[in-house]
N, CA, C and O atoms as CSV, one atom per row, in Angstrom:
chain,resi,resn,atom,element,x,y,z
A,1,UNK,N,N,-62.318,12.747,-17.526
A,1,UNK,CA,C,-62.781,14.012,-18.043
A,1,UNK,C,C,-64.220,13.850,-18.506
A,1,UNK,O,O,-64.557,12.879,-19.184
A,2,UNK,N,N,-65.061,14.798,-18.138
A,2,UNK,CA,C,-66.307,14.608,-18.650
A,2,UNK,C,C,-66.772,15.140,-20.152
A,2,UNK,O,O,-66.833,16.345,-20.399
A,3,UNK,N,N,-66.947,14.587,-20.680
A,3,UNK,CA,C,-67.780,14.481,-22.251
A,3,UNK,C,C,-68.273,15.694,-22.456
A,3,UNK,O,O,-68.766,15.996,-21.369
A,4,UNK,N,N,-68.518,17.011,-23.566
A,4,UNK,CA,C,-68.741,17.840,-23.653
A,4,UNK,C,C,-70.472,17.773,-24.455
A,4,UNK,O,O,-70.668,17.916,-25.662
A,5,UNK,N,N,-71.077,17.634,-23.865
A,5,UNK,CA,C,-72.740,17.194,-23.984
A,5,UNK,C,C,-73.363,18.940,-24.702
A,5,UNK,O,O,-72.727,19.936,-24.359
A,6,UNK,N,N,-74.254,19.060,-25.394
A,6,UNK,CA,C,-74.724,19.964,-25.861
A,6,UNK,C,C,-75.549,20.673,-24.837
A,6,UNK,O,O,-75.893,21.827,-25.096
A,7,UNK,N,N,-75.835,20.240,-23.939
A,7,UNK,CA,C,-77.526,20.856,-23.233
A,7,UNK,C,C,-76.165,20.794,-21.824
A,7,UNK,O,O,-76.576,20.890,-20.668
A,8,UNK,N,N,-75.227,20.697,-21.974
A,8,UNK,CA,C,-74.443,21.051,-20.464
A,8,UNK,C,C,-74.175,22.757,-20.495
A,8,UNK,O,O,-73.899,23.550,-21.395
A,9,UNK,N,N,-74.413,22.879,-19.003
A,9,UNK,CA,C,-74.039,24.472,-18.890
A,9,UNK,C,C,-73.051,24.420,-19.258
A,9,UNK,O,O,-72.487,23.356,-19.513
A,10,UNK,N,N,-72.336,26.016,-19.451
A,10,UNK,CA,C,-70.423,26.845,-20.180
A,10,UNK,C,C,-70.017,26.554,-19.478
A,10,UNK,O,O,-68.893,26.259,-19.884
A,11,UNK,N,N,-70.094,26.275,-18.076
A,11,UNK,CA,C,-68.589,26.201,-17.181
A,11,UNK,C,C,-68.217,24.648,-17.271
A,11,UNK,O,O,-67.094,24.148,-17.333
A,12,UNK,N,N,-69.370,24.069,-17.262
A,12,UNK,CA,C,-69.541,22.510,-17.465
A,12,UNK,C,C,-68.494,21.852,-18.620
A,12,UNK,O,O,-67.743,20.877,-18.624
A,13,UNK,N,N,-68.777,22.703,-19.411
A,13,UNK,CA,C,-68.412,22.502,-20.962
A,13,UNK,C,C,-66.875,22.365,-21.140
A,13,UNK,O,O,-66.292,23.290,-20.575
A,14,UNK,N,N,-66.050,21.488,-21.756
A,14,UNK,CA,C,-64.700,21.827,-21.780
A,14,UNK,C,C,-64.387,23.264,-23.101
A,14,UNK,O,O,-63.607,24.215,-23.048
A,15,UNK,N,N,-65.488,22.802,-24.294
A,15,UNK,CA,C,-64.678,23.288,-25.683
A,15,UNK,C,C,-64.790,25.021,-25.303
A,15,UNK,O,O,-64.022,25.951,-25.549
A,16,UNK,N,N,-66.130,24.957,-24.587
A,16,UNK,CA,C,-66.543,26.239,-24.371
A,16,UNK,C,C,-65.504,27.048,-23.269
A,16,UNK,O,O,-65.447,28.272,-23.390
A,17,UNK,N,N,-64.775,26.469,-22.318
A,17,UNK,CA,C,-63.568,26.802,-21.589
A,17,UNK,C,C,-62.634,27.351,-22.328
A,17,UNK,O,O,-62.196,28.486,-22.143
A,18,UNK,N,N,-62.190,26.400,-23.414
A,18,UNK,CA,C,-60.932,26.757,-24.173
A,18,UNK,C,C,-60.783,27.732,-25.124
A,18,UNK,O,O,-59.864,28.439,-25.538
A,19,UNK,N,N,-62.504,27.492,-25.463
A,19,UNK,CA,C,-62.326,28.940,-26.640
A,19,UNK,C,C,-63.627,29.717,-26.399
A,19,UNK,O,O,-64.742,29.544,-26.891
A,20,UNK,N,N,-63.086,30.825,-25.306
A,20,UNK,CA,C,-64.669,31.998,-24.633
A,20,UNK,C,C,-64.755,32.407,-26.268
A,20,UNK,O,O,-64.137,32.244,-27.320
A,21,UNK,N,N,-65.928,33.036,-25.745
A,21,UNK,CA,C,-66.925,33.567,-26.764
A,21,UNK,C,C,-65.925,34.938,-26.990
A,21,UNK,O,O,-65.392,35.438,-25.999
A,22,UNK,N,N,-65.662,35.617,-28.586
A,22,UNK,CA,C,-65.013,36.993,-28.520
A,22,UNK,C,C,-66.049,37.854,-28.193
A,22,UNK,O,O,-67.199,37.473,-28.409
A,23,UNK,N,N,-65.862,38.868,-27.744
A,23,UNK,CA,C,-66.759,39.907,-27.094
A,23,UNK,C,C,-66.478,41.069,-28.113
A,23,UNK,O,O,-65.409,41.625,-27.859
A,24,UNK,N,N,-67.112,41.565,-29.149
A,24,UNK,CA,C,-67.837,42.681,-29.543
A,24,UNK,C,C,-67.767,43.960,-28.713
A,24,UNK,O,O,-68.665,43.972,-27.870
A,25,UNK,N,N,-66.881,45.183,-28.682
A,25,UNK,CA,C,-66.849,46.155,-28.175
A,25,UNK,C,C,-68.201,46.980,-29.744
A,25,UNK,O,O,-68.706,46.614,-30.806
A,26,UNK,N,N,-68.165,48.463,-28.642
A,26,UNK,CA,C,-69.361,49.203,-29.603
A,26,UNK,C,C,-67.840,50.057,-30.485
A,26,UNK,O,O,-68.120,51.229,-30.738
A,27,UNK,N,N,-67.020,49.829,-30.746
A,27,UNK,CA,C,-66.378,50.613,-31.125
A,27,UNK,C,C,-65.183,49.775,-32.529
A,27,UNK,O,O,-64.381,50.129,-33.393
A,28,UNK,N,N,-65.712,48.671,-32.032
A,28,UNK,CA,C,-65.374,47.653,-33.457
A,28,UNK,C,C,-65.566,47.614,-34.422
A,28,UNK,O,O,-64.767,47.181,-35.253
A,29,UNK,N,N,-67.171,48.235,-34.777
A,29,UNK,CA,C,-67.569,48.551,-36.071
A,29,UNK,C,C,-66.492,49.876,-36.871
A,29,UNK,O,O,-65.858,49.828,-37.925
A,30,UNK,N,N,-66.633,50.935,-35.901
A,30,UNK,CA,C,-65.939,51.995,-36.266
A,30,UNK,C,C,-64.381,51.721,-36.674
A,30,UNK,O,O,-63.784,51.887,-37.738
A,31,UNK,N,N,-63.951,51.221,-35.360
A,31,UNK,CA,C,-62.502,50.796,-36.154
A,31,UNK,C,C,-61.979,50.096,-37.662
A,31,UNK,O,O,-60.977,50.208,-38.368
A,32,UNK,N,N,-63.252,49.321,-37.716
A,32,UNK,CA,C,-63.505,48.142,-39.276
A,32,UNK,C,C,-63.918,48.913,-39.799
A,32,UNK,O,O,-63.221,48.931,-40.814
A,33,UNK,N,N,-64.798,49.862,-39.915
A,33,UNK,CA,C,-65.079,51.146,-40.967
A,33,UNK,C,C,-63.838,52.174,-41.415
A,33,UNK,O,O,-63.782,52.751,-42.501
A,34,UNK,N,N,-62.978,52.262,-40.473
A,34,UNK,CA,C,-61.698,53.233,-40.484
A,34,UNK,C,C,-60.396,52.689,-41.183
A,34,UNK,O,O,-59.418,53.273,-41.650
A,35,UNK,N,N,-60.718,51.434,-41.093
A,35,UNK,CA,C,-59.712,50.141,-41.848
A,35,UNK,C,C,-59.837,50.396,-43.069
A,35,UNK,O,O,-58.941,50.832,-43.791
A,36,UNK,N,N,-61.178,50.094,-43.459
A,36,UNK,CA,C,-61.912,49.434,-44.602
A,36,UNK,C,C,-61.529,50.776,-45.477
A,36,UNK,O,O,-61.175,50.473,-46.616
A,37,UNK,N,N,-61.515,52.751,-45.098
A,37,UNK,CA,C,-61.755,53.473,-45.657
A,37,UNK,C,C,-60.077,53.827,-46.382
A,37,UNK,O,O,-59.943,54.046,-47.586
A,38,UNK,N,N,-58.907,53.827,-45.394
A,38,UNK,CA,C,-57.440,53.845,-45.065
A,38,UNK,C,C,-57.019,52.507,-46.371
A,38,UNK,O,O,-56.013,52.621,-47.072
A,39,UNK,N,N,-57.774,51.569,-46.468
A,39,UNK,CA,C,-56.799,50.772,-47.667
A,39,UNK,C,C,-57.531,50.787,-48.876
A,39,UNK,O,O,-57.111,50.321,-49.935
A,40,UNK,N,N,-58.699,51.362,-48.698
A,40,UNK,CA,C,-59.736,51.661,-49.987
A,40,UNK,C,C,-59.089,53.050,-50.595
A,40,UNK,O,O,-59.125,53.388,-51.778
A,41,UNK,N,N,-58.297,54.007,-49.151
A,41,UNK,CA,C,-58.043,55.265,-50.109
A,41,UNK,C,C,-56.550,55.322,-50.993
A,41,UNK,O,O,-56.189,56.072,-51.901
A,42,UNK,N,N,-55.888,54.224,-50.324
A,42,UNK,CA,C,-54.555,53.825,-50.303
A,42,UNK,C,C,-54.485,53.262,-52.046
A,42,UNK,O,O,-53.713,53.604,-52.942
A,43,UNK,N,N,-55.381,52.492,-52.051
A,43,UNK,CA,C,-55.978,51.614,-53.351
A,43,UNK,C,C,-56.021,52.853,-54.053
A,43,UNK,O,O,-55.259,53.000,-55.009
A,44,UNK,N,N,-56.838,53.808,-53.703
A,44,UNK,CA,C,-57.812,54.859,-55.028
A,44,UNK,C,C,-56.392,55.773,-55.358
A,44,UNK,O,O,-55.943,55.853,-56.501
A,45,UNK,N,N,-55.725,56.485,-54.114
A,45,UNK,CA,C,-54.155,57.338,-54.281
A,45,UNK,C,C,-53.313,57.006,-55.402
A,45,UNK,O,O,-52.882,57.687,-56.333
A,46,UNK,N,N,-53.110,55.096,-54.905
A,46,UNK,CA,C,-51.815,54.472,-56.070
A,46,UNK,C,C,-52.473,54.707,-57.514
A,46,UNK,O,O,-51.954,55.280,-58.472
A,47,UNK,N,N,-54.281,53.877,-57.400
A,47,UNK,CA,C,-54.716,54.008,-58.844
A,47,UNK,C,C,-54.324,55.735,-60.009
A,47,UNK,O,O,-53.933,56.057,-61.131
A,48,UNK,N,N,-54.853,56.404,-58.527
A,48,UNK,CA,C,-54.723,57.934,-59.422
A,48,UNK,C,C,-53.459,58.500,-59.826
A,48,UNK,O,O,-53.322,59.339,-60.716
A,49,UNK,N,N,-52.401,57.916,-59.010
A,49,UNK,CA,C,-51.174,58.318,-59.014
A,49,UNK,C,C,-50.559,57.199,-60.077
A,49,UNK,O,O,-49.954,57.860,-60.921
A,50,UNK,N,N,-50.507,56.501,-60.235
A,50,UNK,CA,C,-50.683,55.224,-61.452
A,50,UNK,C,C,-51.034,56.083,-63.107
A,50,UNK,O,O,-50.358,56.123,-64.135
A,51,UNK,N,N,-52.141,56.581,-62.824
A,51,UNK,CA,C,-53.061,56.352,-64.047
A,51,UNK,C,C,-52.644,57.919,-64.847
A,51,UNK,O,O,-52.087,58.182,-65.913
A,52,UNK,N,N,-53.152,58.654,-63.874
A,52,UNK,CA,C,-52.426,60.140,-64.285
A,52,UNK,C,C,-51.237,60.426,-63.751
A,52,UNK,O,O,-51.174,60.837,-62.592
A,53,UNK,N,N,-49.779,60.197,-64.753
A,53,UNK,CA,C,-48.645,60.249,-64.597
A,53,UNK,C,C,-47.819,61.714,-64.025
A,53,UNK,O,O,-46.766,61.831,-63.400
A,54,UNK,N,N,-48.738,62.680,-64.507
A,54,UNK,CA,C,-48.287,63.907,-64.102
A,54,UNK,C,C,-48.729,64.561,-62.870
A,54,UNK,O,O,-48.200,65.608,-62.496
A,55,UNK,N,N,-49.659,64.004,-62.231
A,55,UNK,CA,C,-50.144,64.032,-61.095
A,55,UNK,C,C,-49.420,63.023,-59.894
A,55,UNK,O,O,-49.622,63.159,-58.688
A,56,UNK,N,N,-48.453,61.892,-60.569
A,56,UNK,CA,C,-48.121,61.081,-59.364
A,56,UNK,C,C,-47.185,62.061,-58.368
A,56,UNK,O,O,-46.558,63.017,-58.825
A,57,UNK,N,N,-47.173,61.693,-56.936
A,57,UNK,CA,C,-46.660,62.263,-56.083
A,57,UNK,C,C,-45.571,61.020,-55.734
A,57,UNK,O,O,-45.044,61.018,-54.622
A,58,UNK,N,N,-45.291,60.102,-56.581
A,58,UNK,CA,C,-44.309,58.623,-56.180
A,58,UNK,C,C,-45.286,57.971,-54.939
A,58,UNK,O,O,-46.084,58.554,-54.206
A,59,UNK,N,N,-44.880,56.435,-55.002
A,59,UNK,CA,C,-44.999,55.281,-54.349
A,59,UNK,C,C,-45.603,55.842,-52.949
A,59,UNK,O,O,-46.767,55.587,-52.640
A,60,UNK,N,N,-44.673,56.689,-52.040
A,60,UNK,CA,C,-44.883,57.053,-50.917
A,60,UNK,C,C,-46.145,57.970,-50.763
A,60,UNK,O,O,-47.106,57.759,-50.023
A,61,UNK,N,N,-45.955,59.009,-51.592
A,61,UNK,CA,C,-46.695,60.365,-51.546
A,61,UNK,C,C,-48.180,59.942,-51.836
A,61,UNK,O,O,-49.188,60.276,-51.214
A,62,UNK,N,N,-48.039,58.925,-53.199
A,62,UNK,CA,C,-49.573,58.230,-53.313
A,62,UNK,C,C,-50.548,57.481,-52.363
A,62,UNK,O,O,-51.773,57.448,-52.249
A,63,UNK,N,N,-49.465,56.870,-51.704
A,63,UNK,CA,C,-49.769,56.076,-50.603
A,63,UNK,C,C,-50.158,57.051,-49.219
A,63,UNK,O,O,-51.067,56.623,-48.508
A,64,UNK,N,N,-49.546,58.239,-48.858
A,64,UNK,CA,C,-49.999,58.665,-47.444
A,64,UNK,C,C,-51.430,59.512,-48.007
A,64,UNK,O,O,-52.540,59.361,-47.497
A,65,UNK,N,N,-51.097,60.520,-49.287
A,65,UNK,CA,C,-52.446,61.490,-49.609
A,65,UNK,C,C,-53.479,60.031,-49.522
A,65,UNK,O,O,-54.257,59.918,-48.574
A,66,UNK,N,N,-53.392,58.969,-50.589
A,66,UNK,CA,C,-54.312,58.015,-50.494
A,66,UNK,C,C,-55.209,57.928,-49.440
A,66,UNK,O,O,-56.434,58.038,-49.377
A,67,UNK,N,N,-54.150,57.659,-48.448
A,67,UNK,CA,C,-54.678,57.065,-46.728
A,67,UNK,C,C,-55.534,58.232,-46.363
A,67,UNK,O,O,-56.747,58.020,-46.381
A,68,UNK,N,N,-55.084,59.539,-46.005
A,68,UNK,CA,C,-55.620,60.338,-45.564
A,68,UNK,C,C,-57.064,60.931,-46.423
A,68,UNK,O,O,-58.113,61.229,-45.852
A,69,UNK,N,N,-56.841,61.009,-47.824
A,69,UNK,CA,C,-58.321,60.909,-48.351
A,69,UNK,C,C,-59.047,60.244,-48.647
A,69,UNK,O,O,-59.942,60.472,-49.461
A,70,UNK,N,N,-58.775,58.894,-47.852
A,70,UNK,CA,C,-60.078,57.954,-48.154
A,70,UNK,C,C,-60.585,58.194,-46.921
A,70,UNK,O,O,-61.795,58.370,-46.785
A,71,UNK,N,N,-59.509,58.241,-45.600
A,71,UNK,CA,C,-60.448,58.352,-44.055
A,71,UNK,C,C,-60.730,59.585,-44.245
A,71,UNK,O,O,-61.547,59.877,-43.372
A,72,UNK,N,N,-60.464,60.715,-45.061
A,72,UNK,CA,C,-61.742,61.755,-45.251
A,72,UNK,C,C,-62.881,61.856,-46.105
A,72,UNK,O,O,-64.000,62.323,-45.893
A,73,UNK,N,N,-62.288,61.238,-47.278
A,73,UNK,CA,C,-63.884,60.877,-48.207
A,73,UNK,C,C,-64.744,60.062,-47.724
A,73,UNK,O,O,-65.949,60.301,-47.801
A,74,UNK,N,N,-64.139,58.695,-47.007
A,74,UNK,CA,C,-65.377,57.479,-45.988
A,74,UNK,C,C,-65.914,58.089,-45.144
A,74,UNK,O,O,-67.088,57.805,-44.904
A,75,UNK,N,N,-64.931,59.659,-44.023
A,75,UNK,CA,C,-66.134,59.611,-42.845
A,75,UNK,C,C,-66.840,61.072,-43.727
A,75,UNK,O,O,-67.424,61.802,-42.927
A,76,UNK,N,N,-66.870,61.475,-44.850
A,76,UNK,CA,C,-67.734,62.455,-45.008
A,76,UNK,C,C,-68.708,61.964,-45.413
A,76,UNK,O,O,-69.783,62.204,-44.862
A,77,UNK,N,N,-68.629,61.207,-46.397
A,77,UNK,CA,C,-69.791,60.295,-46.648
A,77,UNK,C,C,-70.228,59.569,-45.962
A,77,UNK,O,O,-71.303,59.137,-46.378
A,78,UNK,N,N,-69.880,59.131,-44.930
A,78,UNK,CA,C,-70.652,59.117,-43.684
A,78,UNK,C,C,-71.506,59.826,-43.235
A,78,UNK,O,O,-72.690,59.528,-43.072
A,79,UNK,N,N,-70.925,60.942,-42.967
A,79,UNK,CA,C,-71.667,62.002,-42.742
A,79,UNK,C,C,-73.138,61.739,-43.380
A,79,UNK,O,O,-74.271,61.379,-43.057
A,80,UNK,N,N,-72.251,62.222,-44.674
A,80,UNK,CA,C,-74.029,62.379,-45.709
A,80,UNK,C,C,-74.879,61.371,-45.790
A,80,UNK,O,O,-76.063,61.707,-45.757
A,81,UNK,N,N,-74.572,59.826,-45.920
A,81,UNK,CA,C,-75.428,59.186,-46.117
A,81,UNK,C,C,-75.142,58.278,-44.333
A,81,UNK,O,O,-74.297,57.387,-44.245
A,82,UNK,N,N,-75.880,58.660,-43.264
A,82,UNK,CA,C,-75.683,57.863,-42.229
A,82,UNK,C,C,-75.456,55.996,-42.262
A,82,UNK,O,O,-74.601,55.318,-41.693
A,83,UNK,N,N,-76.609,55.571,-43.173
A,83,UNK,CA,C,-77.095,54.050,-43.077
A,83,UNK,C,C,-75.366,53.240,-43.690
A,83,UNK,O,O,-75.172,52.041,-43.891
A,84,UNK,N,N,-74.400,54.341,-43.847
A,84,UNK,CA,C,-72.892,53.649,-44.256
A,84,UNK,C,C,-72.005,52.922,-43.098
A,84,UNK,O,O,-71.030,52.170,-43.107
A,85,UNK,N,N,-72.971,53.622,-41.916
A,85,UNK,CA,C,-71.885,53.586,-40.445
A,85,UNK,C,C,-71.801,51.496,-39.889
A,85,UNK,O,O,-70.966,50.797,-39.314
A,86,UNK,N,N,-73.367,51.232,-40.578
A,86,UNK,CA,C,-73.430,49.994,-40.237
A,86,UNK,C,C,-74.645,49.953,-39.679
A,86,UNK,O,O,-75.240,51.014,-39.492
A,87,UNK,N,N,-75.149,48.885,-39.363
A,87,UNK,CA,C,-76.644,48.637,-38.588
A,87,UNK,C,C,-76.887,49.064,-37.358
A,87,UNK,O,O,-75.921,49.622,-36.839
A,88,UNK,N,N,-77.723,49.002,-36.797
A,88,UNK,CA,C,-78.051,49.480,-35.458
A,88,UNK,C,C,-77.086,48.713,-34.398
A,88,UNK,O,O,-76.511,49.236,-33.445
A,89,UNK,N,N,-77.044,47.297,-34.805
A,89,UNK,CA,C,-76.409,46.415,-33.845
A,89,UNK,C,C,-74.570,46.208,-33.850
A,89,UNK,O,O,-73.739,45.348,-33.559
A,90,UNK,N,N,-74.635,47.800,-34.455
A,90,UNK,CA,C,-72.814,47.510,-34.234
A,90,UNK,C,C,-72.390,46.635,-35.514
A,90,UNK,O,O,-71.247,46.854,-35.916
A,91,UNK,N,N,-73.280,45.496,-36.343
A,91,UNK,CA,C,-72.558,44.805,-37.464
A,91,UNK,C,C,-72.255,45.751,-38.736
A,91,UNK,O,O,-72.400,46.946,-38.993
A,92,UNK,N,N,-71.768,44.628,-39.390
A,92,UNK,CA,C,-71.716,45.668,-40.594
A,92,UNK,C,C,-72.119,44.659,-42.092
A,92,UNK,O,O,-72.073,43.431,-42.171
A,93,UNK,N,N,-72.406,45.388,-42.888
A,93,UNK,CA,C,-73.453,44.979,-43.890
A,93,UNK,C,C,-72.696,44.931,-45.407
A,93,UNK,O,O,-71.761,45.691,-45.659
A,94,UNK,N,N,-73.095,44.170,-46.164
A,94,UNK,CA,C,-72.274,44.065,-47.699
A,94,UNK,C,C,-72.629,46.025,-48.130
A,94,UNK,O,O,-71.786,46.707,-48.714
A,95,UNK,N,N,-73.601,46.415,-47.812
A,95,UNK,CA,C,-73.743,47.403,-48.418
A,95,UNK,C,C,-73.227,48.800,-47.934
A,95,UNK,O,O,-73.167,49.836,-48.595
A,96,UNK,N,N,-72.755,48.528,-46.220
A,96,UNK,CA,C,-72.083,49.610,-45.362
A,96,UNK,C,C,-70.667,49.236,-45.612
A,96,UNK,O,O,-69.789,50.031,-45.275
A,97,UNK,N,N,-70.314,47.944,-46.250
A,97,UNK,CA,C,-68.726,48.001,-46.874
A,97,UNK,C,C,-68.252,48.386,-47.962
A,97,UNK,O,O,-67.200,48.870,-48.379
A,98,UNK,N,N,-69.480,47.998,-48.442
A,98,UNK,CA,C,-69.047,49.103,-50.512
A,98,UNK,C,C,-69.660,50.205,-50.131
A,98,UNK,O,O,-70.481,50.172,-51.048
A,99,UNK,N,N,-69.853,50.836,-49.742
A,99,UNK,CA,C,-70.131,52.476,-48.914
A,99,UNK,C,C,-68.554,52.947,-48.681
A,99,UNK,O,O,-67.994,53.903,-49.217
A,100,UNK,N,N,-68.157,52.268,-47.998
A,100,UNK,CA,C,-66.738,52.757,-47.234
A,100,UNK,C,C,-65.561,52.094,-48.454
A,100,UNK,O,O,-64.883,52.841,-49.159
A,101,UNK,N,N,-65.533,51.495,-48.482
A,101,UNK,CA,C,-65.080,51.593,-49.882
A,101,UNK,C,C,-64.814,51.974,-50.751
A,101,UNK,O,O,-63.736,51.905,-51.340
A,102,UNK,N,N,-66.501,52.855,-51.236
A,102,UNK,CA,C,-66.550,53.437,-52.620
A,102,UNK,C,C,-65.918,54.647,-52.153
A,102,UNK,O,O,-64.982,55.068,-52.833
A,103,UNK,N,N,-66.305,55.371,-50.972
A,103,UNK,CA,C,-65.769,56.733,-50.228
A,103,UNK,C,C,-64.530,56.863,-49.937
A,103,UNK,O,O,-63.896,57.904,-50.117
A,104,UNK,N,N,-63.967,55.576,-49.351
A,104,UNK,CA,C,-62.393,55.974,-49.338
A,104,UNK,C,C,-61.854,56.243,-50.414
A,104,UNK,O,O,-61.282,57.258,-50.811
A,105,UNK,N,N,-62.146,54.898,-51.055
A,105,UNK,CA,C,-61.320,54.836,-52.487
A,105,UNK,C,C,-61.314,56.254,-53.566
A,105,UNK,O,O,-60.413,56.587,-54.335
A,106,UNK,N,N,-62.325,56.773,-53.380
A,106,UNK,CA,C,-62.750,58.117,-54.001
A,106,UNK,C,C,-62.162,59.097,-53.749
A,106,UNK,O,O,-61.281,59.623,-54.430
A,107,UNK,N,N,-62.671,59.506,-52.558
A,107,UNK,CA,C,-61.195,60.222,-51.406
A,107,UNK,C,C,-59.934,60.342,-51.697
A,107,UNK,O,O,-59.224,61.283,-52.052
A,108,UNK,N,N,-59.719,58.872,-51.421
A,108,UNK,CA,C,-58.208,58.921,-51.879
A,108,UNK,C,C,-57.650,59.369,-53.405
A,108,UNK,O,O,-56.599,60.005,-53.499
A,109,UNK,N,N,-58.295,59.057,-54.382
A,109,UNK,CA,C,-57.828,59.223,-55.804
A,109,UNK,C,C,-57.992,60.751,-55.491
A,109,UNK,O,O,-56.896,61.304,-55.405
A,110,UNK,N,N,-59.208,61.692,-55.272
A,110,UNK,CA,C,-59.194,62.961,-54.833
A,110,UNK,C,C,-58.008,63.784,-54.746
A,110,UNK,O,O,-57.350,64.423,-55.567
A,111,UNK,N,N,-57.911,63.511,-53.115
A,111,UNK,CA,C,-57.138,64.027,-52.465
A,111,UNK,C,C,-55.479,63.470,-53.113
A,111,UNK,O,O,-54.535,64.170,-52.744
A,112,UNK,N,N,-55.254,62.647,-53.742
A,112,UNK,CA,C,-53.982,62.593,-54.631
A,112,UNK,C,C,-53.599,63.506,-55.822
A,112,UNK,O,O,-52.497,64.036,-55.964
A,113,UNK,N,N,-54.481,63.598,-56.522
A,113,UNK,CA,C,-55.054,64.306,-57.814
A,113,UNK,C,C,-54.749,66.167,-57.171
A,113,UNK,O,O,-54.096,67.122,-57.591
A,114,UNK,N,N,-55.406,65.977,-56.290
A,114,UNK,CA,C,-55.635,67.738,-56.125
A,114,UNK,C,C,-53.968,67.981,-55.522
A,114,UNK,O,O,-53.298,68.847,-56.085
A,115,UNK,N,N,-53.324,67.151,-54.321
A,115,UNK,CA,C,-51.833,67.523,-53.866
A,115,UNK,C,C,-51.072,67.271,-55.123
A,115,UNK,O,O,-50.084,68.000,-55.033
A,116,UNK,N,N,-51.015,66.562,-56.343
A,116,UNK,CA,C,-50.047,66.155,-57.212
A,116,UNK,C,C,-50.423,67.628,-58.319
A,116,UNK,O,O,-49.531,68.258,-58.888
A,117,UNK,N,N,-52.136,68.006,-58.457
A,117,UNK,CA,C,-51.748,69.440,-59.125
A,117,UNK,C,C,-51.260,70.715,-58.370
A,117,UNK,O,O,-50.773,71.698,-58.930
A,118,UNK,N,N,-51.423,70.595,-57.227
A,118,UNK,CA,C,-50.670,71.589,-56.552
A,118,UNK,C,C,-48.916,71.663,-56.354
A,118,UNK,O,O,-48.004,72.466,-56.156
A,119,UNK,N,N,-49.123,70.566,-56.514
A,119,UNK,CA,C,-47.190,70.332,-56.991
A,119,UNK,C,C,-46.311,70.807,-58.086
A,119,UNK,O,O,-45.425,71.552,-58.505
A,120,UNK,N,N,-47.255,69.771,-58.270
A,120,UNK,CA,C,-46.988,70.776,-60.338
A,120,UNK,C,C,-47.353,72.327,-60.499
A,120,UNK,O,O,-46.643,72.930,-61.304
A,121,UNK,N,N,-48.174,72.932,-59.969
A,121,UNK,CA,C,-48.078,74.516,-59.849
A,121,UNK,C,C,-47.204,75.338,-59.411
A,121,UNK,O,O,-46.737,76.416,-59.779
A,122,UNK,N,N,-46.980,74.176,-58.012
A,122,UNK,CA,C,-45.753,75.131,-57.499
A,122,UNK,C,C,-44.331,74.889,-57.976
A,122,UNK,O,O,-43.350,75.573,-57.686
A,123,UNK,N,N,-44.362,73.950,-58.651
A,123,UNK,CA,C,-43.244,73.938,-59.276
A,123,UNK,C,C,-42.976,74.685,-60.847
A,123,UNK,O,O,-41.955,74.895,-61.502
A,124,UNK,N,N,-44.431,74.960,-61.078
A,124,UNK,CA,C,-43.953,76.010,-62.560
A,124,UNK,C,C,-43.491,77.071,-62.070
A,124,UNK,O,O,-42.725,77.843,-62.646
A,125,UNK,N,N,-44.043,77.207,-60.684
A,125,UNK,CA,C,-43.582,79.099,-60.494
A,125,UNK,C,C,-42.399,79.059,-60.277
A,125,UNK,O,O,-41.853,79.985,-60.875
A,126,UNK,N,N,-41.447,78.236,-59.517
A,126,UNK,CA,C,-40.090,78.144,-58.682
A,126,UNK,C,C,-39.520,78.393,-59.897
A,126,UNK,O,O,-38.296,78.467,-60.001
């Protein structure tokens, strides 16, 4: 077997055989932004549903409003502040992750808060 030499071409190469290079789609960032916003809102839902007792919607209810208003608070704030989406080159940055972060997580406590007082309304009238 031949010796895996630094200055040998990739095909040449054994280590470089065994483990190709991962390939970077343009749509990786976005998916890791959509991640990042879904357990940030999940986080902010339980906190709000946690913290203000009369607003909890239970374990579950905190958890889906959560999800769904952090991937709407992350991509609105997206929206507003573009430089959150990530760099030009598809990476992503300490400061485009506490972006998505701060937005999901926000989102989510939100959008928990506002379905848990609408609950409670409709349940004074019933």
């Amino acid at each position: 077997m031949q010796a895996c030499l630094g200055n040998a071409p990739p095909p040449q190469c054994c280590w470089q055989r065994a483990f190709p290079r991962a390939r970077r789609t343009p749509g990786a960032a976005t998916t890791i932004n959509l991640i990042i916003q879904i357990i940030a809102g999940i986080i902010g839902g339980n906190a709000a549903g946690s913290g203000i007792k009369n607003l909890s919607l239970g374990a579950a209810g905190n958890t889906i409003a959560g999800a769904l208003g952090g991937l709407g608070g992350g991509q609105l704030l997206e929206l507003i502040i573009p430089a959150l989406h990530g760099t030009a080159g598809g990476g992503l940055d300490l400061g485009s992750v506490i972006g998505q972060l701060v937005g999901g997580g926000a989102g989510g406590a939100i959008l928990t808060a506002i379905i848990g007082a609408i609950k409670n309304a409709m349940s004074k009238q019933a």
